[in-house]
C-alpha positions as CSV (number, residue, x, y, z in Angstrom):
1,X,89.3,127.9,88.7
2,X,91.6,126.4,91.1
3,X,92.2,122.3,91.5
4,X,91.9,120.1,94.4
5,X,93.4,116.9,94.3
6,X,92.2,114.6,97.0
7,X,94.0,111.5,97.8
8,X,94.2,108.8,99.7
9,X,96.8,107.7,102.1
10,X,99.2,105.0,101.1
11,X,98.8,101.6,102.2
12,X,98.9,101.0,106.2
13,X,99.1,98.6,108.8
14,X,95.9,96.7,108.6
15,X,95.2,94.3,111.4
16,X,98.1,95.4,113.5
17,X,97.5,97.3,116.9
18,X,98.9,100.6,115.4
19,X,96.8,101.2,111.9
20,X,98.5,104.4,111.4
21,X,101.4,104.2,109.8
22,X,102.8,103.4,105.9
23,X,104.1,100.3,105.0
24,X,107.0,100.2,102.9
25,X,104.4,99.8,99.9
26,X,102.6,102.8,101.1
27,X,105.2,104.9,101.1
28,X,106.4,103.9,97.6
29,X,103.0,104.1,96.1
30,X,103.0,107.9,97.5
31,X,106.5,108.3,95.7
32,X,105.4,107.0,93.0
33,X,102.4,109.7,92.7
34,X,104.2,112.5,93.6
35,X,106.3,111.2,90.0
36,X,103.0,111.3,88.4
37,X,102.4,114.8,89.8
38,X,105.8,115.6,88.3
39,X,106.0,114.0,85.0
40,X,102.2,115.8,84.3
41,X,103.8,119.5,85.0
42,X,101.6,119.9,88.3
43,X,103.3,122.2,90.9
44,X,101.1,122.4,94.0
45,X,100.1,125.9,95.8
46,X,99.2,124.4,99.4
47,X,99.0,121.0,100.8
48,X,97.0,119.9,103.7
49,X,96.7,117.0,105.3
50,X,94.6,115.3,108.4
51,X,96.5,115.0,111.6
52,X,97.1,111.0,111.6
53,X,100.6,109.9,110.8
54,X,99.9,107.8,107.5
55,X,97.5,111.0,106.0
56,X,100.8,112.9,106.8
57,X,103.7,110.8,105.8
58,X,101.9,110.5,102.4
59,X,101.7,114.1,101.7
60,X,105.9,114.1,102.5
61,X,106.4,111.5,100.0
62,X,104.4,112.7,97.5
63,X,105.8,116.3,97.8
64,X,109.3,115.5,98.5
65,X,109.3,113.3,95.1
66,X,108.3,116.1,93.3
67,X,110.9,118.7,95.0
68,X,108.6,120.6,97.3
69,X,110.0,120.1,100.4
70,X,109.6,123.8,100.8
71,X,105.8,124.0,100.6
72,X,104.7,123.9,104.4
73,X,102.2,121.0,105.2
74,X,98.9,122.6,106.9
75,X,97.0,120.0,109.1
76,X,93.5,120.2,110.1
77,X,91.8,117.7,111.7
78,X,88.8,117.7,110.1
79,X,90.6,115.6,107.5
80,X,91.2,112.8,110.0
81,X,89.5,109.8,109.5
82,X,86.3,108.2,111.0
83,X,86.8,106.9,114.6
84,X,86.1,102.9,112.8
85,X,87.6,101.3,116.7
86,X,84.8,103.5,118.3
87,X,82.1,102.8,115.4
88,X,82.9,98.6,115.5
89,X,82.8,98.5,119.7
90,X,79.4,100.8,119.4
91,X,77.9,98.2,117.3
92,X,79.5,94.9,118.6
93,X,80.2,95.5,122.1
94,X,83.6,94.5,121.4
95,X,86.6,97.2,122.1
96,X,89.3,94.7,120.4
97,X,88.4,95.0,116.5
98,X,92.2,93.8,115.4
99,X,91.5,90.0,116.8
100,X,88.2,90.0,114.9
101,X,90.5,91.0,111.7
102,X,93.0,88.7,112.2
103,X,90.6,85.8,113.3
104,X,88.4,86.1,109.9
105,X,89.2,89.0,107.3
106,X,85.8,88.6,105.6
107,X,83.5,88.0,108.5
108,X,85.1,90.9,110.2
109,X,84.2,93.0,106.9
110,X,80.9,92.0,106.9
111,X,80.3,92.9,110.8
112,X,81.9,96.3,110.2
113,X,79.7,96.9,107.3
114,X,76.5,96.3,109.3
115,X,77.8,98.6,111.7
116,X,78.4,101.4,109.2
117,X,74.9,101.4,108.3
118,X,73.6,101.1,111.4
119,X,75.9,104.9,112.2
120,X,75.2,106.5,108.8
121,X,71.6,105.7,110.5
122,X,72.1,107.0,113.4
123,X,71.7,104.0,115.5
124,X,75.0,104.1,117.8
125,X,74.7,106.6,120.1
126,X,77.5,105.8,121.7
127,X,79.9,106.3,118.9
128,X,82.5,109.2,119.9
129,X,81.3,110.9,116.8
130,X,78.0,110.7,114.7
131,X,77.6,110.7,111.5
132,X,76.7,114.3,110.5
133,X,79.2,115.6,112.9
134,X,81.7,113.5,110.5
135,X,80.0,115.6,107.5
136,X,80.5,118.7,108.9
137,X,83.9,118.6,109.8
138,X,85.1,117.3,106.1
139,X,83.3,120.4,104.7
140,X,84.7,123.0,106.9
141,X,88.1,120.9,106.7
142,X,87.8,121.3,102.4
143,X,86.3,124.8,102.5
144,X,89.6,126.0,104.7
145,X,92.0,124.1,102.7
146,X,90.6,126.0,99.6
147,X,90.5,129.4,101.4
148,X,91.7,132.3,99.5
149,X,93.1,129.9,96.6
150,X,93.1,131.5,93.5
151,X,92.2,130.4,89.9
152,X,95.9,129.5,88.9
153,X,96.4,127.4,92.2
154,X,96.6,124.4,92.8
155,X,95.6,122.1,96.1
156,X,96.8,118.9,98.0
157,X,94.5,117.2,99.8
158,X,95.5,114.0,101.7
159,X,93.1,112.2,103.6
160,X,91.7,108.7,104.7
161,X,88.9,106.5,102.6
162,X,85.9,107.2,104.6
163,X,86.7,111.0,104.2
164,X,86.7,110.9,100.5
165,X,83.7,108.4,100.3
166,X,81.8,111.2,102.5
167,X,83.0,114.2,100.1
168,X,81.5,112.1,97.3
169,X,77.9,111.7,98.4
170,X,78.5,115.6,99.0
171,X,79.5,116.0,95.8
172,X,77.2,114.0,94.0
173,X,73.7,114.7,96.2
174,X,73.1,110.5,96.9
175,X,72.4,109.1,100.2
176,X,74.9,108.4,103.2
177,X,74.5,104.6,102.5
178,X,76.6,105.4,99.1
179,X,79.0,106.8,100.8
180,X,80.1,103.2,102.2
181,X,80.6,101.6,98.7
182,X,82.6,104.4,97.8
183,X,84.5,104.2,100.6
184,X,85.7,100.6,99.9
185,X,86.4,100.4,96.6
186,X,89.1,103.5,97.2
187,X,92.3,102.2,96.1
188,X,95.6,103.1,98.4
189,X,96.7,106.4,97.3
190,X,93.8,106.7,95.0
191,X,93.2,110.6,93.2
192,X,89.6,112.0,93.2
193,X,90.2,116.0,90.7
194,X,88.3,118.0,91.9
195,X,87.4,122.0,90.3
196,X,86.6,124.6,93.1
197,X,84.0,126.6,92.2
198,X,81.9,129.3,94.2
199,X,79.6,126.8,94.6
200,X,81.3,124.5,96.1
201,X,83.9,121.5,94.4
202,X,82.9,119.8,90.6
203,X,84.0,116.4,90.3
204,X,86.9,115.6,87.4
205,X,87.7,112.2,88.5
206,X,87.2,109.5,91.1
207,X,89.2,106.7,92.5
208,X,92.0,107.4,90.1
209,X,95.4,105.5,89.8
210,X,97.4,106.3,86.6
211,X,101.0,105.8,89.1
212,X,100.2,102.1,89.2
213,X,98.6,101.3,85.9
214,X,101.2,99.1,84.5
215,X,102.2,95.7,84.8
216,X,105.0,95.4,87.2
217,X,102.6,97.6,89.6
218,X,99.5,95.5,89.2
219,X,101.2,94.4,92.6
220,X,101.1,97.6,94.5
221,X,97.2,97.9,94.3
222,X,95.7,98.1,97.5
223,X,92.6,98.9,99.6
224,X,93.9,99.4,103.2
């Protein structure tokens, strides 16, 4: 049976007008996977990633620190993240979510919360995108990235937090409203293993970071 790994981008540019991009962290946290992915003998088959810069620029980190610069990067956009700008306005009435983050971290968390449960719901209709159309792009997103794979292979997913906490509640049959706890507490380049099977992906592990676990990299733990 063939393995999915599905991770998470590195850390971005939360708060600022343009989210999507690495940091300097970010980008060394995704280095310092793709050494993980080295040192443990993995070699992936295919890599695909969603079409926003950060999902992106991870995947080239993490594949040119392992020496697969020669492994093309598919992008699908079914792997892109949630439309959280169109989700907060929606909810809020507000189109400018960065001065609400800046202005009060927590408070803004809280508000964005309520207004994730109020979509997984289906209460904001005017939301670019509702919630089961979200669903149904991740699986046909996952189901072409493992397309044709065979039992020896070996698949790179990179992706965004909402995505993964999605696939989760997928996985595991709970409710949408889990999907936004597991969601939040997905660490910056975070691995959930995954085993493809016929009937659809097993779960190995979840929210994973064996790159960081040590103490001069307690620093480089990040949610965003």
């Amino acid at each position: 049976m063939s393995l999915l790994f599905i991770v998470r981008h590195g850390q971005a540019a939360f708060g600022e007008a343009d989210y999507d991009r690495l940091s300097e962290l970010g980008r060394q946290q995704s280095r310092w996977l793709g050494q993980y992915f080295l040192d443990r003998g993995v070699r992936f088959s295919r890599a695909v990633a969603g079409e926003l810069s950060r999902q992106q620029d991870t995947a080239r980190e993490i594949l040119e620190t392992m020496g697969q610069t020669d492994l093309p990067l598919v992008t699908h956009g079914g792997l892109n993240e949630y439309d959280g700008e169109s989700v907060y306005a929606a909810y809020t009435g507000n189109q400018d979510q960065h001065l609400h983050q800046q202005a009060d971290y927590k408070d803004y968390w809280r508000t964005f919360r309520r207004a994730y449960e109020t979509w997984i719901d289906g209460g904001l209709p005017d939301a670019v995108e509702s919630w089961d159309q979200f669903n149904r792009r991740i699986q046909e997103a996952l189901a072409a990235a493992l397309e044709g794979a065979g039992r020896e292979d070996t698949v790179l997913v990179t992706t965004s937090g909402g995505v993964m906490g999605s696939t989760m509640t997928q996985v595991l049959g709970t409710s949408g409203h889990a999907a936004i706890d597991l969601n939040f507490q997905i660490r910056n380049t975070a691995i959930c293993e995954f085993i493809a099977t016929r009937r659809g992906p097993r779960l190995i592990s979840y929210n994973a970071i064996p790159h960081l676990e040590t103490a001069d990299r307690r620093h480089a733990i990040t949610h965003v």
